[in-house]
C-alpha positions in Angstrom: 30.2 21.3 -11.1 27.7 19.0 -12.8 24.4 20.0 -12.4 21.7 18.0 -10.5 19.5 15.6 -12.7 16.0 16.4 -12.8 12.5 14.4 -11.8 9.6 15.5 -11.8 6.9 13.3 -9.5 3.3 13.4 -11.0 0.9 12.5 -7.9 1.7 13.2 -4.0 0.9 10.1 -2.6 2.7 7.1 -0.8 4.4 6.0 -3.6 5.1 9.4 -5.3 6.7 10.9 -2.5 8.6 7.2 -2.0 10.1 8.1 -5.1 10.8 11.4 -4.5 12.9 10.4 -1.3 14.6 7.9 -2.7 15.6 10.0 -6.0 16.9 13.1 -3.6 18.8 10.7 -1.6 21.1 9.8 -4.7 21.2 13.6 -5.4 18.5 14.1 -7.8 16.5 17.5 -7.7 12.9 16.6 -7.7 9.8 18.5 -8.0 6.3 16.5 -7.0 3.2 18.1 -8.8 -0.2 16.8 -6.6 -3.4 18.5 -8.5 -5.0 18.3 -4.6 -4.4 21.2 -2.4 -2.7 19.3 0.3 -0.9 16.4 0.5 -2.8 15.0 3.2 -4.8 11.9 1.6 -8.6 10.7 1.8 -7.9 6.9 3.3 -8.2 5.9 6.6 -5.1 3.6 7.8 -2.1 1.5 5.5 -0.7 -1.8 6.6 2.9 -1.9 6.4 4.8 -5.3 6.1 8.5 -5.9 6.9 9.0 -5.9 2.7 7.5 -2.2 2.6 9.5 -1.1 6.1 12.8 -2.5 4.5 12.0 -0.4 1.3 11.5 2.8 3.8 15.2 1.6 5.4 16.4 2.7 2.5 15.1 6.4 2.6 16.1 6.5 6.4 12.0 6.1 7.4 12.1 2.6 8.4 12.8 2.7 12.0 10.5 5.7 13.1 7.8 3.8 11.2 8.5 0.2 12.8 8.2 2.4 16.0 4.7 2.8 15.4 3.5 -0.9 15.5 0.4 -1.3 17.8 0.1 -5.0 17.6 1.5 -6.6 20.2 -0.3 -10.2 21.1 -2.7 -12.3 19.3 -5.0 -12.1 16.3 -5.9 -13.7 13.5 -9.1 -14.7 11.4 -13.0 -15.2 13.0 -16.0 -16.4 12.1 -19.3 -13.6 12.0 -20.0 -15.2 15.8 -17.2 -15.3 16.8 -15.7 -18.4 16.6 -12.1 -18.2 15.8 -11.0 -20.0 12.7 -7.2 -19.1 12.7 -4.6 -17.7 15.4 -1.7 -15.9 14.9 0.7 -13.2 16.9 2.9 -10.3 16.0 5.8 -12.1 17.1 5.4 -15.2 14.9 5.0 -12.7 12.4 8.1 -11.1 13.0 9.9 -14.2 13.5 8.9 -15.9 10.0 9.3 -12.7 8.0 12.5 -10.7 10.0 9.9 -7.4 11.2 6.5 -6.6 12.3 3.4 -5.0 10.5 2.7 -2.0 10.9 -1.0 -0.7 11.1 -0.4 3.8 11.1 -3.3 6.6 9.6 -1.9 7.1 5.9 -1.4 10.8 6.8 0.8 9.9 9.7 2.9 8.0 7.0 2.5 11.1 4.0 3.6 13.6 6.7 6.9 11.1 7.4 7.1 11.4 3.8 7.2 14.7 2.9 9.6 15.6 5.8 12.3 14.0 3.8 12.1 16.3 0.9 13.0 19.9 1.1 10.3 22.5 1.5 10.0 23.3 -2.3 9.7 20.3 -3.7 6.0 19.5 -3.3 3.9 21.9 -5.1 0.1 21.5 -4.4 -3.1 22.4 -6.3 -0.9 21.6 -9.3 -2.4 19.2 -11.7 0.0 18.2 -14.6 0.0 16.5 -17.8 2.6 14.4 -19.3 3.4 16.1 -22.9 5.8 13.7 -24.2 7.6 10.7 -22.4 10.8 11.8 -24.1 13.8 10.2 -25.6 17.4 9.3 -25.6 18.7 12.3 -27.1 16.0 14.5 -25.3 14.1 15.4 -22.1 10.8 14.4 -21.2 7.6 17.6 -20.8 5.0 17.8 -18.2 3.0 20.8 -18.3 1.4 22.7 -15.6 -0.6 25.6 -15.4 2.5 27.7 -14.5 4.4 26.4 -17.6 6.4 24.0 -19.3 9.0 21.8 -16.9 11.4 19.7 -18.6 12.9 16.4 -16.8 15.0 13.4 -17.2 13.1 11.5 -15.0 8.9 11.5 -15.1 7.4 9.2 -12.0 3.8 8.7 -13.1 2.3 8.5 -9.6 -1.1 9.7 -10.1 -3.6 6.4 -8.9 -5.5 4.0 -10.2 -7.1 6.5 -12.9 -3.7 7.6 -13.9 -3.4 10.2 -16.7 0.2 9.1 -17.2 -0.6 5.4 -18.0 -2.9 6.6 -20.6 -0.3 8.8 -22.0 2.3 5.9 -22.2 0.0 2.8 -22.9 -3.3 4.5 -24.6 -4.3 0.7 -25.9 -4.8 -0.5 -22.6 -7.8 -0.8 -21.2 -7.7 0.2 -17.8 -9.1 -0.9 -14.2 -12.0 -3.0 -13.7 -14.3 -3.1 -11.0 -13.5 -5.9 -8.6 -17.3 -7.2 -7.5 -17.3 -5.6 -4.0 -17.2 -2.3 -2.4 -15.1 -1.3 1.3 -16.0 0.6 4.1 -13.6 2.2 6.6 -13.5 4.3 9.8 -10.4 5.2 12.3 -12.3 6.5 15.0 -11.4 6.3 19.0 -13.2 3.6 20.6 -13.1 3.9 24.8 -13.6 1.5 27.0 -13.4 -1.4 24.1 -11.0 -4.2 24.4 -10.3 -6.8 21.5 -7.8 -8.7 19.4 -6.6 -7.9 16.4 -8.8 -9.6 13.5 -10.6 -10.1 10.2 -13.6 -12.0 10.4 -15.5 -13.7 7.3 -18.7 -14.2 6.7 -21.0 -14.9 3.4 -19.7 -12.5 0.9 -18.4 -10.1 3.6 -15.7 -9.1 5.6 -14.7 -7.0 8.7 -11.6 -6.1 10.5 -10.5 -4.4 13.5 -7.6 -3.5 13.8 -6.0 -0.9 17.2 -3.7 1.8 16.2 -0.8 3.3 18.1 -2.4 6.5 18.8 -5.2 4.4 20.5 -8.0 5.2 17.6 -9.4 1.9 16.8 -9.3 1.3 12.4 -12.2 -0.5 11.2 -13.2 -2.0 7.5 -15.1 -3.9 5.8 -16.2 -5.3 2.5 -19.1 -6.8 0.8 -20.0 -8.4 -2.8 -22.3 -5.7 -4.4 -22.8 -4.3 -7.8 -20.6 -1.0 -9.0 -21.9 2.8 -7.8 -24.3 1.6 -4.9 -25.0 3.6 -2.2 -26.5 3.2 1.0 -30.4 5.0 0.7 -29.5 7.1 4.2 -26.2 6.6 5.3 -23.3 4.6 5.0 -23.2 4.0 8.9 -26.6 2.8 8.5 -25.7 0.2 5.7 -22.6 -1.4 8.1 -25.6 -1.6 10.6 -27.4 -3.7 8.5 -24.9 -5.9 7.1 -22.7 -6.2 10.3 -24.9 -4.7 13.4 -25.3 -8.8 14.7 -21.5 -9.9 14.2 -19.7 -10.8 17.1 -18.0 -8.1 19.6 -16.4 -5.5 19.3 -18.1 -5.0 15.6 -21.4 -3.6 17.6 -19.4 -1.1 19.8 -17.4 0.3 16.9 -20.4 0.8 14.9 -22.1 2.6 17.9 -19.1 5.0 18.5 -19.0 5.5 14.5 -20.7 8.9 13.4 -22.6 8.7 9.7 -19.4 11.2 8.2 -16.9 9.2 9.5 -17.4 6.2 7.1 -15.8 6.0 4.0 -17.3 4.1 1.2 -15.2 3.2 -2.1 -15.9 0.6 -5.1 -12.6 -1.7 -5.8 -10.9 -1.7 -8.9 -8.1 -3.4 -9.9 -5.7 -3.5 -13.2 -7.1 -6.9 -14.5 -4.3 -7.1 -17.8 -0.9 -6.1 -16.7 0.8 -3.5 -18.8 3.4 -4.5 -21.2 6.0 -2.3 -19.3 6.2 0.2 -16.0 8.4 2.9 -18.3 8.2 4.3 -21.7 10.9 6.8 -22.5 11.8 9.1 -19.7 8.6 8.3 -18.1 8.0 5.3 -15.1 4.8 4.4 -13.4 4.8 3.4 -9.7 1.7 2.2 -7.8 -2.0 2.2 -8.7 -0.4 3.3 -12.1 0.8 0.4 -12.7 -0.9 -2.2 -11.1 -3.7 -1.5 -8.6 -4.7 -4.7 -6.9 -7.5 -5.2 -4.6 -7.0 -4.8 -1.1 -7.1 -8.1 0.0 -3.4 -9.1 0.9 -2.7 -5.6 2.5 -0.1 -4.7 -0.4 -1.2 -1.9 -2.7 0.9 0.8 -0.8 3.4 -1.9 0.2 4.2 -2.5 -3.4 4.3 1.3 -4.2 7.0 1.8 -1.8 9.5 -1.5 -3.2 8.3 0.4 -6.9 10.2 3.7 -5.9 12.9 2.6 -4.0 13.6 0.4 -7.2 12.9 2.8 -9.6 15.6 4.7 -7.8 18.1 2.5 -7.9 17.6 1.6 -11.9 17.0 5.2 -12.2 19.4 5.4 -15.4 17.9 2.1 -16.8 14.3 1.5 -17.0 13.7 -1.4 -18.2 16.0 -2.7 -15.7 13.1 -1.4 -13.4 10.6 -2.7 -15.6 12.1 -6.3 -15.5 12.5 -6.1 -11.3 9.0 -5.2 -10.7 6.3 -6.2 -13.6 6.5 -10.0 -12.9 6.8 -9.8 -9.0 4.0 -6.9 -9.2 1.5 -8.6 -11.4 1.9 -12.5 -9.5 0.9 -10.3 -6.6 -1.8 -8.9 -7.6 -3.5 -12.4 -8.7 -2.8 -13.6 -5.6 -5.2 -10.5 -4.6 -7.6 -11.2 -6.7 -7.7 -15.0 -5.8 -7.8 -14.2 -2.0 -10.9 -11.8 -2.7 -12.5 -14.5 -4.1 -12.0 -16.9 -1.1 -12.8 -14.4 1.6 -15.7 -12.9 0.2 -17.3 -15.9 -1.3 -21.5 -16.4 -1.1 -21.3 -20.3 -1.6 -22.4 -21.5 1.9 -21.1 -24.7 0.7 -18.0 -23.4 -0.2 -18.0 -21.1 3.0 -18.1 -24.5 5.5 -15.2 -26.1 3.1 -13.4 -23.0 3.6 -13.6 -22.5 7.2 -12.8 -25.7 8.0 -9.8 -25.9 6.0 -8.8 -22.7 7.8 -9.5 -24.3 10.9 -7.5 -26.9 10.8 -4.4 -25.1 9.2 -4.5 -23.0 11.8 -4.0 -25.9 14.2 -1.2 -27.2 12.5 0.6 -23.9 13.3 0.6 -19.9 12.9 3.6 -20.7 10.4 1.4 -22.2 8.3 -1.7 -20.1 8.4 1.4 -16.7 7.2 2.7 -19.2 4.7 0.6 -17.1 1.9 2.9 -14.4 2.6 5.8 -15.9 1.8 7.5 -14.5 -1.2 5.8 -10.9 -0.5 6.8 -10.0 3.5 10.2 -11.5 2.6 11.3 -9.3 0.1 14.1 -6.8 0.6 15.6 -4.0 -1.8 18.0 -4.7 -4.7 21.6 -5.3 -3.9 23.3 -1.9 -3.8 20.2 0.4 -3.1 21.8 0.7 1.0 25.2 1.7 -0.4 23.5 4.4 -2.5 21.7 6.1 -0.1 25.0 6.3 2.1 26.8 7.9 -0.4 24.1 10.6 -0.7 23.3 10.8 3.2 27.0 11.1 4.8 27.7 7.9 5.3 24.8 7.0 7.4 24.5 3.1 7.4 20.9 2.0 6.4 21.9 -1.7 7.6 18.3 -3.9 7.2 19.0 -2.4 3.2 21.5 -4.2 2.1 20.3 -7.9 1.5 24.2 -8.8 2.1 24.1 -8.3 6.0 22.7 -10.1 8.6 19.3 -8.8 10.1 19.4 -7.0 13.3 18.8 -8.2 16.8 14.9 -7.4 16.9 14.4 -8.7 12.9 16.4 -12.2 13.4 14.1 -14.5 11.5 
């Protein structure tokens, strides 16, 4: 009987235990080392789009996580009074891209996760270092405190401050800070009625966003320099920089408590790295390419990386080639829609809202056209087939880019 291959996942969040899914699904044994003492992550929500939820079809997630869409009707993009600049609705969402978005608590999706893996796979409170990438004609080493493990496969899945990308690409230089910091808060809400939206005002943004489980998620952004912080409390600073923006930003402050609020500086990876594998050893995520959060896509595109990774899992820089260029052109599309949205020209600001205005009356199409190319993806040809062979025969049907979508996902 051939033995199993091994992997061995550095880092237990969305994308690491993406990878580790998809690599037991073709019959690898895997072993996920996260140096936390639990997987369950500090964040507040994740926003799913139908490129991520066909990724997830292909672990057998995608449907219980589709099930957990809470946005149902309108939404779209406001001004700080109110005004709305752009309209747009799950179902012309759904309809242009084949699925909806998904707004769940990243914890909800971890604990999804983890439930596809068997019970000693993940090994907490175990930090790990990448001792050599390895070779053709040997393994690669990660070492723990417990020991030496030796793998054929090393997922480097360990965030934006990844030890494994400095092991692999020690020239590079790194993340950068992105000019602004976020906010965000998943709190219930009672009695508060609104539509889904982000709303734009001089070198700020807000959203507010409701969540299946009726907690209402909140964020928002602002141009400031690195390592502030607020000189009482971060609820206080959203006070002051949002307290007179249009409702339901009042009420959701209000019902906010001071430890609630999250506060994190943005980086990004401004110069792409020459590949996503060296040796035995592949990044996924933040890793690789940690992008502001601007177009929603950071954990989207760490879930296409390991369902891709696992399908070129015997040929790297097969995966290198499938995800650097797609990965890095979205990322600058990031980076340019940070710029628009939080920009402090008020001359620029009227140009900008009016020119978002008046796409937005020549059609919600238009107004999700800068999603085209990103929502649309689906997995490589194959990737369906795979997981069948390891999962009895189970059909993963929105997988396979060869079929037809189903009933709910016709475009």
């Amino acid at each position: 009987m051939t033995q199993a291959r091994r992997a061995v996942v550095i880092g237990g969040g969305i994308g690491g235990l993406t990878a580790a899914a998809a690599l037991h699904r073709r019959g690898w044994q895997v072993t996920v080392l996260e140096r936390a003492h639990s997987l369950e992550p500090v964040g507040a929500a994740i926003s799913l789009a139908p490129n991520s939820l066909r990724a997830l079809d292909v672990i057998g997630l995608g449907d219980e996580i589709r099930d957990l869409a809470a946005w149902a009707g309108d939404g779209g993009l406001r001004t700080p009074s109110g005004r709305w600049l752009a309209r747009s609705s799950a179902d012309a969402a759904a309809e242009r891209f084949g699925g909806p978005l998904v707004l769940l608590h990243r914890a909800t999706l971890v604990e999804h996760l983890a439930a596809q893996l068997p019970p000693d796979a993940v090994r907490t409170a175990a930090a790990a270092t990448l001792a050599d990438s390895g070779g053709p004609d040997r393994p690669a080493r990660v070492t723990t405190a417990d020991g030496e493990l030796e793998a054929d496969l090393v997922v480097g899945a360990d965030g934006i401050r990844s030890a494994v990308r400095r092991a692999l690409f020690p020239g590079h230089p790194g993340p950068v800070y992105s000019g602004f910091t976020t906010w965000r808060v998943v709190i219930p809400v009672p009695g508060v009625g609104f539509a889904s939206h982000e709303t734009w005002g001089r070198g700020r943004i807000w959203g507010t966003h409701p969540l299946k489980d009726g907690r209402v998620y909140a964020y928002a952004a602002a141009v400031t320099p690195a390592g502030g912080r607020a000189p009482d409390d971060e609820k206080a600073e959203l006070l002051r920089r949002f307290g007179d923006w249009h409702d339901p930003v009042p009420a959701v402050l209000a019902a906010a408590r001071p430890e609630d609020v999250l506060r994190h500086d943005v980086h990004h990876i401004a110069e792409p790295l020459p590949a996503y594998h060296r040796g035995r050893a592949a990044l996924v995520g933040d890793a690789a390419h940690a992008m502001p959060p601007t177009l929603g896509q950071g954990g989207n595109q760490a879930i296409e990386d390991a369902v891709v990774l696992a399908h070129h899992c015997d040929d790297l820089p097969a995966y290198t080639a499938a995800r650097l260029p797609r990965t890095t052109a979205v990322a600058r599309q990031a980076v340019r829609v940070a710029r628009l949205n939080l920009m402090t020209s008020r001359a620029g600001i009227a140009v900008r809202d009016t020119a978002m205005a008046a796409l937005s009356k020549a059609g919600p199409a238009l107004f999700l056209r800068g999603f085209d190319g990103i929502a649309d993806w689906r997995p490589p040809r194959g990737t369906a087939r795979s997981s069948e062979a390891v999962s009895g025969g189970r059909r993963m049907l929105r997988a396979d880019p060869d079929r037809q979508p189903l009933e709910e996902n016709t475009p």
